[in-house]
C-alpha positions in Angstrom: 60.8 -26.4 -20.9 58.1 -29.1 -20.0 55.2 -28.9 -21.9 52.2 -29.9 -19.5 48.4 -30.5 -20.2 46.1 -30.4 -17.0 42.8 -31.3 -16.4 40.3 -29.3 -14.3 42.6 -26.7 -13.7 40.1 -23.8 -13.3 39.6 -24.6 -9.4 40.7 -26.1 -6.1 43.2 -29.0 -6.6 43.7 -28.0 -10.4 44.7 -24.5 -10.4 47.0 -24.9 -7.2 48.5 -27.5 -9.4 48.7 -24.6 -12.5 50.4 -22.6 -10.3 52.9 -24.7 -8.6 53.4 -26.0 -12.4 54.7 -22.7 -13.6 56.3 -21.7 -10.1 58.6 -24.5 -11.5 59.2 -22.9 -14.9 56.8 -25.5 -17.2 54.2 -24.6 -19.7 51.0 -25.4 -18.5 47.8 -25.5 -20.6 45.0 -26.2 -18.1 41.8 -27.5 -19.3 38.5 -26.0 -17.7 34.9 -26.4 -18.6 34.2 -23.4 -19.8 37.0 -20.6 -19.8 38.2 -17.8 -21.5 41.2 -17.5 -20.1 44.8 -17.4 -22.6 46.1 -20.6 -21.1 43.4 -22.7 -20.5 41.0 -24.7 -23.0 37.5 -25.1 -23.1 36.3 -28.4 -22.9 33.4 -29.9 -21.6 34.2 -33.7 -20.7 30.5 -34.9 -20.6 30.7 -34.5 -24.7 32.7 -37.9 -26.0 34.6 -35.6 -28.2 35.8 -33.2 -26.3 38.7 -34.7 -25.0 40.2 -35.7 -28.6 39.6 -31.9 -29.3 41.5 -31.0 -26.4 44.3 -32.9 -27.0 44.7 -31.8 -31.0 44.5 -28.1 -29.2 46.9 -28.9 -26.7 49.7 -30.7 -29.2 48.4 -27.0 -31.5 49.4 -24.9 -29.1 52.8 -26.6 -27.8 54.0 -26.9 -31.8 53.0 -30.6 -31.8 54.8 -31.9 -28.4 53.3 -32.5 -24.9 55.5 -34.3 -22.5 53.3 -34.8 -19.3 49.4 -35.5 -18.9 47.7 -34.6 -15.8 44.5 -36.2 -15.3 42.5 -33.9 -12.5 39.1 -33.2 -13.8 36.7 -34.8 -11.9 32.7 -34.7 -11.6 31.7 -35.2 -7.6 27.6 -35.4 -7.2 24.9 -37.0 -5.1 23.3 -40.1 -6.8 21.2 -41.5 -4.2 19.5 -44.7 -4.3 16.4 -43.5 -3.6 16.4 -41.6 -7.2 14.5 -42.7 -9.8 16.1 -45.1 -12.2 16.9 -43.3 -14.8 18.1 -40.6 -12.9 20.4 -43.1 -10.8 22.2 -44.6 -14.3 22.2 -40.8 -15.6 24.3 -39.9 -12.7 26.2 -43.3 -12.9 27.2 -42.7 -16.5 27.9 -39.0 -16.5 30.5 -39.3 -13.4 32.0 -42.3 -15.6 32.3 -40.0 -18.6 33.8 -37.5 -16.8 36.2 -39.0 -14.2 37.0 -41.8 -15.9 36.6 -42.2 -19.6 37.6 -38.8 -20.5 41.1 -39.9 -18.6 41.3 -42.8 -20.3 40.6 -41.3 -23.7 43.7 -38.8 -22.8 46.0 -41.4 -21.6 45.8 -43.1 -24.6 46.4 -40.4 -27.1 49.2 -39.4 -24.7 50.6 -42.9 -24.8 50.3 -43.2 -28.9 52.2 -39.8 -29.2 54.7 -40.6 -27.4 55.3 -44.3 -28.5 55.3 -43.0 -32.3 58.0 -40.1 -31.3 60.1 -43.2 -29.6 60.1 -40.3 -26.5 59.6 -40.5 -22.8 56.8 -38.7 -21.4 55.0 -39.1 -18.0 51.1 -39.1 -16.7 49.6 -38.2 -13.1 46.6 -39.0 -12.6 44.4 -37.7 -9.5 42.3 -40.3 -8.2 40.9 -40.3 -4.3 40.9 -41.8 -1.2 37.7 -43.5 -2.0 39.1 -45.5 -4.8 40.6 -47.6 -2.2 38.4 -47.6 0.8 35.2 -46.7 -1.4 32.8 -43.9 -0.1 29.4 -43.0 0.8 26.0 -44.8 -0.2 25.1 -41.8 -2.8 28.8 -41.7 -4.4 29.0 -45.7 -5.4 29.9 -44.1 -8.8 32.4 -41.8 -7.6 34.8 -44.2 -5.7 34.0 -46.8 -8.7 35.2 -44.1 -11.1 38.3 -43.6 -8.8 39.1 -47.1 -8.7 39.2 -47.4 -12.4 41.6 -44.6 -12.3 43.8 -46.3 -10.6 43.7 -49.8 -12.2 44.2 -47.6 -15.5 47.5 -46.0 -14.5 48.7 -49.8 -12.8 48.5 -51.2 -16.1 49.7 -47.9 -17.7 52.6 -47.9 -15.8 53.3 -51.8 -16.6 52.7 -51.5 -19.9 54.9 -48.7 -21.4 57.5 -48.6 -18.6 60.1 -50.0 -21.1 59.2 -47.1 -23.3 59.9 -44.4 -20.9 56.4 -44.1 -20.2 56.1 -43.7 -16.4 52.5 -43.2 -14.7 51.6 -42.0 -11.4 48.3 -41.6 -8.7 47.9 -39.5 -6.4 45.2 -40.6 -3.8 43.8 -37.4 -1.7 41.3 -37.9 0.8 39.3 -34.8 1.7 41.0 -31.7 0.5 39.7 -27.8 1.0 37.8 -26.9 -1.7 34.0 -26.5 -2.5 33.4 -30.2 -4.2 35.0 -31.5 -0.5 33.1 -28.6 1.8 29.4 -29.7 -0.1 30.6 -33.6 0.7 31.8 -32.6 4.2 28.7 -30.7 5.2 26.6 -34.1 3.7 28.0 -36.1 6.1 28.0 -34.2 9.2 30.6 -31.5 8.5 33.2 -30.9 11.1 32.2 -33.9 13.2 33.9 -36.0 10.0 37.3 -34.6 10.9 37.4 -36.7 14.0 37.7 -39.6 11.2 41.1 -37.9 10.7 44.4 -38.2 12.5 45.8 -35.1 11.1 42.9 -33.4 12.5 42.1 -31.6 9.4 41.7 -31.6 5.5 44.2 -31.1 3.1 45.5 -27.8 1.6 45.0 -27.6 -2.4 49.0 -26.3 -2.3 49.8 -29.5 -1.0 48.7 -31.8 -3.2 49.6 -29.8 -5.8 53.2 -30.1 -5.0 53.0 -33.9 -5.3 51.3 -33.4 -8.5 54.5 -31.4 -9.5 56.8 -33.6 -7.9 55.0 -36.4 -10.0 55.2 -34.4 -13.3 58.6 -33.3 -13.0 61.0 -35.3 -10.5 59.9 -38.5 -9.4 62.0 -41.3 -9.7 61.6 -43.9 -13.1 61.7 -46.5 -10.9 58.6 -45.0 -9.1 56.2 -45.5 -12.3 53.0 -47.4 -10.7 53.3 -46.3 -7.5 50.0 -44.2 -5.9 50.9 -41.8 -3.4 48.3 -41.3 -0.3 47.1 -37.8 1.0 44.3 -38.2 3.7 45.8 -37.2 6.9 46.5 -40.8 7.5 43.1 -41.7 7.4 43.3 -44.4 5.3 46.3 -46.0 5.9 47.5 -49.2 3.6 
């Protein structure tokens, strides 16, 4: 059985992720801010800690052995110019903390456990549309964040693919839940679809099947690749 930790898994792209997860037969510990339920863990990113405690409750729970990270929490606010300083680098910093640094921090215990175990192991890692084609004037820290994501699993993936390490993005442009309905009805709301060829905004259920695909079948020889979602409208 594959032993799988995932990130914001409470909601949205996360728990359609859970599900299609254990639809495949894995064990899945999801991760959620605050939760209470059995399989999920408590953990509030914005506290540097948390995601060391995490993982030491993760590796508790699975009797020491996790086989595949999934990186999907994610922080998605307004930080407008116009704000005050302070309140500009506040928001900067938090969305770092949360989208980027806590992955990173969970990558690299991931990595260490399985390099001292000599075993394979795989992570995904959810980034976004805007960490290639960046986003809106108030989110410069949200595609920046999302951009690091994906530089982190490129050199993940070349670093530790001799090791049976294998990393993979997954790079969804507006999706259906509420963090994508506030961002849609900021810019416009429905007049934004016209942006896309598909004519609509992806299903949670479908990107979490690449997210399971990712965790569970893809290719070796696939590790570094990042896998677009956005209705073709970003195209590379």
């Amino acid at each position: 059985m594959t032993r799988i930790l995932l990130t914001g898994a409470s909601r949205g792209i996360g728990a359609a992720a859970k599900t299609a997860l254990a639809e495949r037969g894995a064990k899945v510990i999801g991760q959620a801010t605050h939760s209470a339920a059995d399989d999920m863990v408590a953990a509030d990113f914005a506290e540097p800690p948390a995601p060391q405690q995490l993982w030491e409750d993760a590796l508790a729970q699975y009797g020491g052995e996790v086989d595949v990270l999934v990186n999907n929490a994610g922080l998605f606010q307004a930080n407008p110019l116009s704000g005050s300083d302070i309140a500009w680098l506040d928001g900067w910093e938090d969305t770092m903390r949360i989208n980027l640094t806590a992955s990173a921090q969970l990558s690299r215990f991931a990595v260490k456990h399985w390099l001292e175990r000599r075993v394979s192991g795989r992570i995904v890692h959810v980034a976004s549309r805007a960490g290639h084609r960046g986003d809106s004037p108030d989110h410069w820290h949200y595609a920046a964040s999302k951009g690091g994501m994906l530089a982190m699993h490129k050199t993940i993936a070349r670093a530790y693919a001799k090791d049976g390490i294998f990393s993979f993005a997954i790079t969804p442009g507006f999706t259906d839940t509420a963090m994508a309905d506030d961002y849609l009805e900021s810019r416009g709301g429905a007049g934004l679809l016209a942006d896309i060829p598909l004519g609509r905004v992806a299903e949670p259920e479908e990107i979490a099947k690449m997210i399971a695909w990712c965790a569970l079948d893809a290719p070796p020889s696939m590790t570094g690749a990042t896998l677009d979602a956005n209705g073709a409208s970003y195209v590379r």
